[in-house]
Legacy VTK file of the C-alpha trace (Angstrom):
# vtk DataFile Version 3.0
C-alpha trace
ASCII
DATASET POLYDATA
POINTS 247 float
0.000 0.000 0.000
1.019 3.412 -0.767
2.516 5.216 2.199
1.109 8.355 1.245
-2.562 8.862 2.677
-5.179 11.878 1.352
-6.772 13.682 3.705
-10.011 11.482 2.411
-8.100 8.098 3.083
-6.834 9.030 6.211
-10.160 9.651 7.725
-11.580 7.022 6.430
-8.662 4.731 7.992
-9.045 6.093 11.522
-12.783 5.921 10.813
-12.004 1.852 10.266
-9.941 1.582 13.072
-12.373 3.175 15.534
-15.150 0.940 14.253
-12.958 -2.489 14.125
-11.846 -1.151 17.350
-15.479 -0.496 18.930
-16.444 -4.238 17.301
-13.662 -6.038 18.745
-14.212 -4.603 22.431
-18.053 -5.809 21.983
-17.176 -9.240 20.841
-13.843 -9.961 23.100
-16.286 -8.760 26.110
-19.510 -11.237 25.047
-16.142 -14.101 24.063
-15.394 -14.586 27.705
-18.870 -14.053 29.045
-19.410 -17.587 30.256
-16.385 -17.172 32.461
-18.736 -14.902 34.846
-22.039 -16.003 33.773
-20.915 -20.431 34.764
-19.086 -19.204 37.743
-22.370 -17.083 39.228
-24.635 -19.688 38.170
-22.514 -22.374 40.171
-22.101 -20.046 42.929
-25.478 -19.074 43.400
-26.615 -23.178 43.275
-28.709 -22.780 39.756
-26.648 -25.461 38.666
-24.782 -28.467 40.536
-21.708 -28.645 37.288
-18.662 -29.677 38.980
-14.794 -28.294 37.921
-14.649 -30.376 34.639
-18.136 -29.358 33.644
-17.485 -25.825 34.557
-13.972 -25.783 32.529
-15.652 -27.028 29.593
-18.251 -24.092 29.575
-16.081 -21.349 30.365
-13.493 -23.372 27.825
-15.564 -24.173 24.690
-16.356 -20.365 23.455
-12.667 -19.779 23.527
-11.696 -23.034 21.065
-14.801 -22.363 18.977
-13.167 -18.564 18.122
-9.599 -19.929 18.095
-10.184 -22.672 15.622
-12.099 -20.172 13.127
-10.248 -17.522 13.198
-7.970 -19.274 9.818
-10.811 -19.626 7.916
-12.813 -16.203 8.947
-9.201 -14.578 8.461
-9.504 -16.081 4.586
-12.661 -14.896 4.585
-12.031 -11.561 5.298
-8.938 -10.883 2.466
-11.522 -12.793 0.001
-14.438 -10.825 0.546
-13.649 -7.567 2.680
-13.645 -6.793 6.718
-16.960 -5.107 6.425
-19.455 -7.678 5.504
-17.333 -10.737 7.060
-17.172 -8.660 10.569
-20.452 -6.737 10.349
-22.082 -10.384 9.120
-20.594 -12.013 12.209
-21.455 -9.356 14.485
-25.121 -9.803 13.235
-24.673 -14.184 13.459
-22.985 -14.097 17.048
-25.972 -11.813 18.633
-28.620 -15.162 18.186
-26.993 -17.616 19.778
-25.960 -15.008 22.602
-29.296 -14.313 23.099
-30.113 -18.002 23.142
-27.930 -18.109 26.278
-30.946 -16.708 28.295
-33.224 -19.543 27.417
-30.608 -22.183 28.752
-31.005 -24.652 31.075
-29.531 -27.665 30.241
-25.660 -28.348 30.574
-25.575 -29.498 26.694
-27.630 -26.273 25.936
-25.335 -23.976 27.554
-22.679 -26.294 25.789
-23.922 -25.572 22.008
-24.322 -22.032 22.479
-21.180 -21.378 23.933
-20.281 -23.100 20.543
-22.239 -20.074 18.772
-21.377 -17.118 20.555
-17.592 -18.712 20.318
-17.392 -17.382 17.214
-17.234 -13.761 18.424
-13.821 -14.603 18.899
-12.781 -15.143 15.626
-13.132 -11.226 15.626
-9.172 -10.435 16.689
-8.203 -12.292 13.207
-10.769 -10.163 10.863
-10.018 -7.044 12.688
-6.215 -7.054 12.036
-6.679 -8.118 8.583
-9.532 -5.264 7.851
-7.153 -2.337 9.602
-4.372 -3.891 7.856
-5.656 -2.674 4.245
-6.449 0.881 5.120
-3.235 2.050 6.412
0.041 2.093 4.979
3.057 -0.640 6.325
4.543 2.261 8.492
1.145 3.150 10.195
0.719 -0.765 10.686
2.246 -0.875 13.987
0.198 1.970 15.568
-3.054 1.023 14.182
-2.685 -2.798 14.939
-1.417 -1.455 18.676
-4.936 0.792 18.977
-6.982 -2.304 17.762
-5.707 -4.862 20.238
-6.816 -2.617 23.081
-9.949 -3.990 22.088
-8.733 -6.860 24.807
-9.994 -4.485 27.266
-13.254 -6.061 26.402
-12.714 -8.884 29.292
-11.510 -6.262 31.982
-14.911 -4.954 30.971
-16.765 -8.276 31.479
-15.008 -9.405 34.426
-15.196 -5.760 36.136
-19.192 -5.299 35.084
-21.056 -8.262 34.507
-20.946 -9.952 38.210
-22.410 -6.342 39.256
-24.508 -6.643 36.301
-25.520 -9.502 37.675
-25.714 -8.345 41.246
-28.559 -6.181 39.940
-30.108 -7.989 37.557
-31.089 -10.623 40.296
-31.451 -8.132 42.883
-28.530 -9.573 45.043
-30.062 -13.110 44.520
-33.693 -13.009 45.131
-34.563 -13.185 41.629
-32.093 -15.610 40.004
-33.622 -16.059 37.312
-32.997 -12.307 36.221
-29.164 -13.739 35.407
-31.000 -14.158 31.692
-31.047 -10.826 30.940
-27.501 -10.578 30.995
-27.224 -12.625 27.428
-29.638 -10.631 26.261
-27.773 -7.465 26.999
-24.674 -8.470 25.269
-26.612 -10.087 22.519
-28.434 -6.363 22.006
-24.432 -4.785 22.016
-23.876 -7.119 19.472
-26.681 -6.661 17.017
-26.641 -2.374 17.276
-22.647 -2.719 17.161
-23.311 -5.000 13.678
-25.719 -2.305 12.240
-23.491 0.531 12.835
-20.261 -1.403 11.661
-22.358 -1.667 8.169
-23.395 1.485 7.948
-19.695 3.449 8.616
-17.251 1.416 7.316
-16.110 0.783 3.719
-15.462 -2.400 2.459
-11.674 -2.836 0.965
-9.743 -6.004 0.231
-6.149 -6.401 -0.216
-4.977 -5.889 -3.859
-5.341 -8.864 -6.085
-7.223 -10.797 -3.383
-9.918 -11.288 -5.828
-8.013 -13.619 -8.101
-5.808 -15.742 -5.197
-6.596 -19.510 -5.127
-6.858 -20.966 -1.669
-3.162 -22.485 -2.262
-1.891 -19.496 -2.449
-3.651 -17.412 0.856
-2.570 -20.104 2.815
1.936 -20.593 1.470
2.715 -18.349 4.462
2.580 -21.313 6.272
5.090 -22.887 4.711
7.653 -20.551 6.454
8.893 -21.705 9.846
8.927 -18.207 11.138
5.098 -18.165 10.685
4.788 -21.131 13.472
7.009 -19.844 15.396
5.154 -16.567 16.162
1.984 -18.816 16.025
3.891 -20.504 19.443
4.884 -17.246 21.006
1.085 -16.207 20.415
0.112 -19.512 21.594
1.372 -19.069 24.906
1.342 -15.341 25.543
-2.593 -14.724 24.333
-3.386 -18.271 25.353
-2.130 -17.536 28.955
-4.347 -14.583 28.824
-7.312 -15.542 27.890
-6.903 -18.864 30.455
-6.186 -16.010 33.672
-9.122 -13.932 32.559
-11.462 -16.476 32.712
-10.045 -18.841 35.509
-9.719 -16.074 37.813
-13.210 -15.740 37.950
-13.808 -18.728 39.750
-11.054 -18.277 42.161
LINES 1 248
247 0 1 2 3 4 5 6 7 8 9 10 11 12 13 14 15 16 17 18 19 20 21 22 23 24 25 26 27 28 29 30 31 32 33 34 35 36 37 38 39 40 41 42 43 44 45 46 47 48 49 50 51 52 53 54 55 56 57 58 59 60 61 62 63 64 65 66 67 68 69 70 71 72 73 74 75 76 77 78 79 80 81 82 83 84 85 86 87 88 89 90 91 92 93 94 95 96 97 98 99 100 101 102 103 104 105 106 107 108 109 110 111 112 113 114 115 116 117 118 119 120 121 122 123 124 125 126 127 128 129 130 131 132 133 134 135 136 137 138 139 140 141 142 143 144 145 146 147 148 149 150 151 152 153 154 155 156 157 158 159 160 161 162 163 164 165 166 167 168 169 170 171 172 173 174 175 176 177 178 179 180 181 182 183 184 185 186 187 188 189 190 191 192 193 194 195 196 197 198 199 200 201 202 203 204 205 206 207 208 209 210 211 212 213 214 215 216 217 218 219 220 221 222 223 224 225 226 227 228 229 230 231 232 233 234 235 236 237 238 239 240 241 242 243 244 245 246
């Protein structure tokens, strides 16, 4: 990309990046929702789930938006950050609103699969902000978006006083299903207004790129390597944000 911006482009990048950054806050925040939601439902004695049952509900949102994020990442270079984030945005709200209709462990279980995919959001985000600015802006920009992880301080400061309130310090439980539907109501006005600002862009000669050839980068060691680093440094993240929660 050139590293000359207009005046036009360059608002129109920040623009992006405000909007990518907005989306990703929304969707990291309802991604590790289940770590507060299990935890208070345990706590409070709506359910009976034991460690393992707990670990797999807190767990299975998190694998669900890590094992996507490849092909959503394609996506996104094949047919533009706007309608492949904007789209998701939209898809994640249902089964996040779903969530307050639960109350079966296998139910809670398959929508944790849904919402999971709200996750997937870090990979289309960086490759959306990516286009728009030029490879000596990349650094900044990609440094603004990923404060979008403040999305789980947000969950893990808010929702158990969300909570707090919504059940009236515990003598209404069941108003813990309103919390779903609050995030799933983020979700679906942050998806409208992510359609109407933004402008779709795609890297150049994305269009004609066979699936061979999006995915040679991972022929190179180096890309693994930083894949491991990632594993472990975001991985450990995401683990303390959620495990704390219990503890």
């Amino acid at each position: 990309m050139n590293t000359d911006l207009t005046a036009e482009d360059r608002r129109r990048a920040w623009l992006i990046l405000t909007a990518n950054t907005l989306a990703f806050t929304v969707c990291f925040a309802v991604w590790m929702m289940n770590g507060v939601l299990i935890t208070f439902l345990v706590e409070n004695g709506v359910h009976d789930w034991g460690p393992k049952e707990m670990g797999w509900l807190i767990g299975i949102p998190v694998l669900t938006g890590a094992i996507f994020r490849l092909p959503l990442g394609v996506a996104t270079d094949t047919f533009g950050g706007k309608w492949v984030y904007g789209l998701l945005l939209l898809a994640c709200a249902v089964p996040t609103y779903m969530v307050s209709y639960c109350n079966t462990y296998w139910q809670f279980f398959l929508a944790g699969l849904g919402f999971g995919f709200s996750g997937t959001s870090f990979a289309i985000g960086i490759a959306f902000t990516s286009v728009w600015f030029p490879r000596n802006l990349q650094g900044t920009a990609l440094g603004i978006f990923g404060a979008g992880n403040a999305g789980a301080a947000l969950t893990t400061l808010l929702a158990p006083r969300t909570l707090k309130w919504l059940t009236n310090n515990g003598e209404n439980i069941e108003g813990w299903r309103y919390l779903p539907r609050i995030y799933a109501v983020l979700l679906l006005v942050t998806g409208i207004l992510f359609l109407l600002v933004t402008t779709n862009r795609k890297p150049p000669g994305s269009a004609t790129k066979t699936l061979a050839q999006r995915l040679k980068p991972l022929e190179q060691i180096r890309v693994w390597r930083f894949g491991l680093y990632y594993f472990f440094v975001f991985g450990g993240f995401v683990a303390l944000a959620q495990w704390l929660v219990p503890y």
